[in-house]
N, C-alpha and C positions, 0 to 999 in steps of 0.2 A: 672695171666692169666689162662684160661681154652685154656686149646688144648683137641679138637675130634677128635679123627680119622675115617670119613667118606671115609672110602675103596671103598663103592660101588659106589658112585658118585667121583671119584677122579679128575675128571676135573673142578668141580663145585666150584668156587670161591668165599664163602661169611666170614662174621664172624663165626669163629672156626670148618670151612673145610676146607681139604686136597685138595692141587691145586700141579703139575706138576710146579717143580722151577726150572731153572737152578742151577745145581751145582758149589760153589762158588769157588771150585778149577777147571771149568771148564773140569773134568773128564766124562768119560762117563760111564755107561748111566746117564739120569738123575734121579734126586730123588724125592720123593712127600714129601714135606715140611708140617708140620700142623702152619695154622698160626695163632699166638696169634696176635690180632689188637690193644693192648695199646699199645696209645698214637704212631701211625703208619699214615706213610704219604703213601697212595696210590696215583702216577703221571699215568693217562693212555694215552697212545698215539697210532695214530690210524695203524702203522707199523713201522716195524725194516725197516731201510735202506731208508727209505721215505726220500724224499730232505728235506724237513721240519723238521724231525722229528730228524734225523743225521745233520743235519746242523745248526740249532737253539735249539730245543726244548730241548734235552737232553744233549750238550752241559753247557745250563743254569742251568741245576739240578748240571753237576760233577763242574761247579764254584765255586757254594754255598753249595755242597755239604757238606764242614766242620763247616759250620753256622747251614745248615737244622738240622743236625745229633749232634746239642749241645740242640735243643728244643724237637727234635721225636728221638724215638730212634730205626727206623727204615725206611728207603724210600724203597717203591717196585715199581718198573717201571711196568706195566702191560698193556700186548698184547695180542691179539689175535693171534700173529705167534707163530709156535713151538719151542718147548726150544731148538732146535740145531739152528734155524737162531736166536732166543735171546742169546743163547748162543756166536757168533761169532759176535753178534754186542757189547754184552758186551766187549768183548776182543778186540774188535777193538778201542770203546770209551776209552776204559780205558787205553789203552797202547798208544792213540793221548791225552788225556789229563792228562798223571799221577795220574789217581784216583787206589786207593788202598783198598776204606774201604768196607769192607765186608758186612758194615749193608746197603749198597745201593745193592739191587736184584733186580735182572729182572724175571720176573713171568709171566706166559702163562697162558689163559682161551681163548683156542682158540674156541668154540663155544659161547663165551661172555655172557654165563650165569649170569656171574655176573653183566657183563655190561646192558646186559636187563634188570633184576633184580632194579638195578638204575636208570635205565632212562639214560643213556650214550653211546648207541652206535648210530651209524649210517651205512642207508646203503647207499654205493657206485657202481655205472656202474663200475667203475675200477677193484676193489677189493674186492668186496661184503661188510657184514656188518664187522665194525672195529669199535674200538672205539671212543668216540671223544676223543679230547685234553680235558684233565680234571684234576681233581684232587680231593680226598677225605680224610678228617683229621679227626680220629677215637681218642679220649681222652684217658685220661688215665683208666674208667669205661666199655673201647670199644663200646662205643657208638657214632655214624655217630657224628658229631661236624659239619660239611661241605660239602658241593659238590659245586665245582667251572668248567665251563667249558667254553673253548676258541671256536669260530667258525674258523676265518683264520687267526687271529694276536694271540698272545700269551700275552696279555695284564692281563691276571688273572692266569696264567700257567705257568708262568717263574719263574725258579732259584728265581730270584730275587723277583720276586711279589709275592711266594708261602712264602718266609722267610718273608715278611713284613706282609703279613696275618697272620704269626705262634706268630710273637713278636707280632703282636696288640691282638692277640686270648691271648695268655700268659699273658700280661700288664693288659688285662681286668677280670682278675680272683682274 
């Protein structure tokens, strides 16, 4: 893996810049992570605490989570809200569904730079722009492999549907 540390954009989210992480021990403040992209499952979803997003979306990720995290060996959940409300919805998910593993992080690009960047945000009357329900699978070369996005059902986005696209991606190699 190459890791860069781009300081002067530190909100900027792409392959091999520094993005604003929640810390995994949930300590404050937070820290800026550099993220290596092998073989890395990016889930983006369009807010913390959204009915959808707390009620389905992210539920699906910490089921499968012990399947996803035997194929990628890392999942980053990514928002546009800030690492203190990412921060306490981790802790919320994770202490309602006993997930534990460290290599699932939730990750902030709260002006969705990167989201832009991809073609995956939208914008909202409610809440301005956020991202959509999506997904992006970076190989083991870090190179984009994927980009899958949901509009209102979670038919390509789910736990479940994101592990059946990793095993058919895997089988066909």
């Amino acid at each position: 893996c190459q890791y860069v540390n781009m300081t002067h954009h530190p909100l900027f989210l792409k392959p091999r810049n520094t993005t604003f992480s929640t810390p995994p021990n949930g300590s404050d403040p937070p820290k800026r992570t550099n993220l290596c992209l092998k073989n890395k499952l990016i889930v983006t979803m369009p807010a913390a605490f959204s009915p959808g997003c707390t009620s389905a979306h992210l539920p699906s990720l910490l089921q499968h989570e012990a399947d996803l995290l035997k194929i990628v060996s890392n999942v980053y959940v990514l928002t546009s809200d800030s690492v203190f409300a990412l921060d306490a919805w981790r802790r919320q998910a994770f202490e309602k569904h006993q997930a534990t593993d460290s290599r699932l992080e939730f990750i902030s690009d709260p002006n969705c730079e990167f989201g832009r960047e991809m073609g995956i945000v939208k914008q909202t009357d409610l809440i301005g722009t956020v991202f959509m329900r999506g997904a992006l699978y970076f190989n083991e070369k870090e190179e984009l492999q994927w980009v899958v996005t949901d509009a209102l059902k979670m038919d390509k986005t789910s736990g479940r549907e994101l592990l059946q696209k990793l095993k058919m991606q895997r089988s066909n190699l």
